[in-house]
N, C-alpha and C positions, 0 to 999 in steps of 0.2 A: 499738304493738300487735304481734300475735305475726304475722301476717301480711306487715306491715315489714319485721319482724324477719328473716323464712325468707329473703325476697328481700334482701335488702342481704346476709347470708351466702352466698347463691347466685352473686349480683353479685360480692363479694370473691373467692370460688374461683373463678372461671371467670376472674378478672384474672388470679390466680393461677396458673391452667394457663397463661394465655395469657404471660405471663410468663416460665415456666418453658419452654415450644415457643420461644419467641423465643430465650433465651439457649442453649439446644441448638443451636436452627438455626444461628447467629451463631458459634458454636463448628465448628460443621459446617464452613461456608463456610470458615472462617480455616484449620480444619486441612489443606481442598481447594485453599486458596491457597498456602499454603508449602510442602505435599506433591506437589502436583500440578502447577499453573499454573507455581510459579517454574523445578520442574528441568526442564518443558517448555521455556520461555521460552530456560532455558539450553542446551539441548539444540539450540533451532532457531539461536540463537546460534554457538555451536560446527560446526554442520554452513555455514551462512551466510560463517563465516569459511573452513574448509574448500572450501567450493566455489568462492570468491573467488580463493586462493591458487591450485587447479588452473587454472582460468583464467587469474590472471596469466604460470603456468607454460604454457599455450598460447599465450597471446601471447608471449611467449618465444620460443617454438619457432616459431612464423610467424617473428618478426623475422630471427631465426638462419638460414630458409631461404631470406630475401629481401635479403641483405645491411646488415642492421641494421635496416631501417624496416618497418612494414607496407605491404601491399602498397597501391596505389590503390583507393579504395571503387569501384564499379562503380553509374555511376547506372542504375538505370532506370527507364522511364515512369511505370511502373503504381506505383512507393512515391515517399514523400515527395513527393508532389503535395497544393498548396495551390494553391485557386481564389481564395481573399478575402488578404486581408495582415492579419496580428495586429498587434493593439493595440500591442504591444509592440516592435516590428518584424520583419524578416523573418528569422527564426530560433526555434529550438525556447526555448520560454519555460526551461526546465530546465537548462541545458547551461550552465556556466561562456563567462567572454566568450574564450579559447584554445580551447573546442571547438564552438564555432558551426557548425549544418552551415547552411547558408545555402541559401535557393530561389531556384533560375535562372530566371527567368520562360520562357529559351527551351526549358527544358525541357516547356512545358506546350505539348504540338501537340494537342490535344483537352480538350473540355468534356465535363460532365454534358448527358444534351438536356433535363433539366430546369431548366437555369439561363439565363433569356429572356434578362433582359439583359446585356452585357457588361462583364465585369471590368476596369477598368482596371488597370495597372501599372505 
């Protein structure tokens, strides 16, 4: 019937734009990813690597004014305090097993006053 007919024509065009908005879109995105994203990408790369090197080049220059070593880390209270023990044991989960910074338990002279009962160690 001619009725049918209108709507299954209208049906096919409108798949048809919808089709043709996709493949633009798709095209859009791709030209924003290799124009945009990648030499960004490379760019934070580039500066990343940069800023690593000045840094190695400051430790450098610490080493050089303390007679080849860094100097002694300086503990204090208020950082690296742990009240519970990790899973994993007492050291920073992340840290290679040569740079383990380890917790002194005599380090801890104070609590949280929200923590009732006490921690063993």
């Amino acid at each position: 019937s001619v009725g049918e007919n209108a709507l299954g024509e209208a049906f096919v065009k409108e798949r048809e734009a919808v089709k043709q908005h996709a493949s633009q879109s798709s095209e859009n995105w791709r030209k924003i990813t290799y124009y945009v994203a990648f030499p960004c990408i490379g760019l934070a790369l580039v500066n990343a690597y940069n800023l690593a090197k000045e840094h190695e080049k400051h430790l450098e220059h610490i080493k050089e004014e303390n007679g080849g070593e860094l100097p002694e880390r300086i503990h204090y209270d208020y950082l690296n305090r742990r009240v519970k023990s990790f899973p994993w044991g007492n050291h920073v989960s992340f840290t290679t097993s040569s740079r383990k910074i380890s917790f002194d338990p005599a380090l801890l002279k104070w609590r949280f006053f929200f923590f009732k009962k006490k921690t063993e160690y």
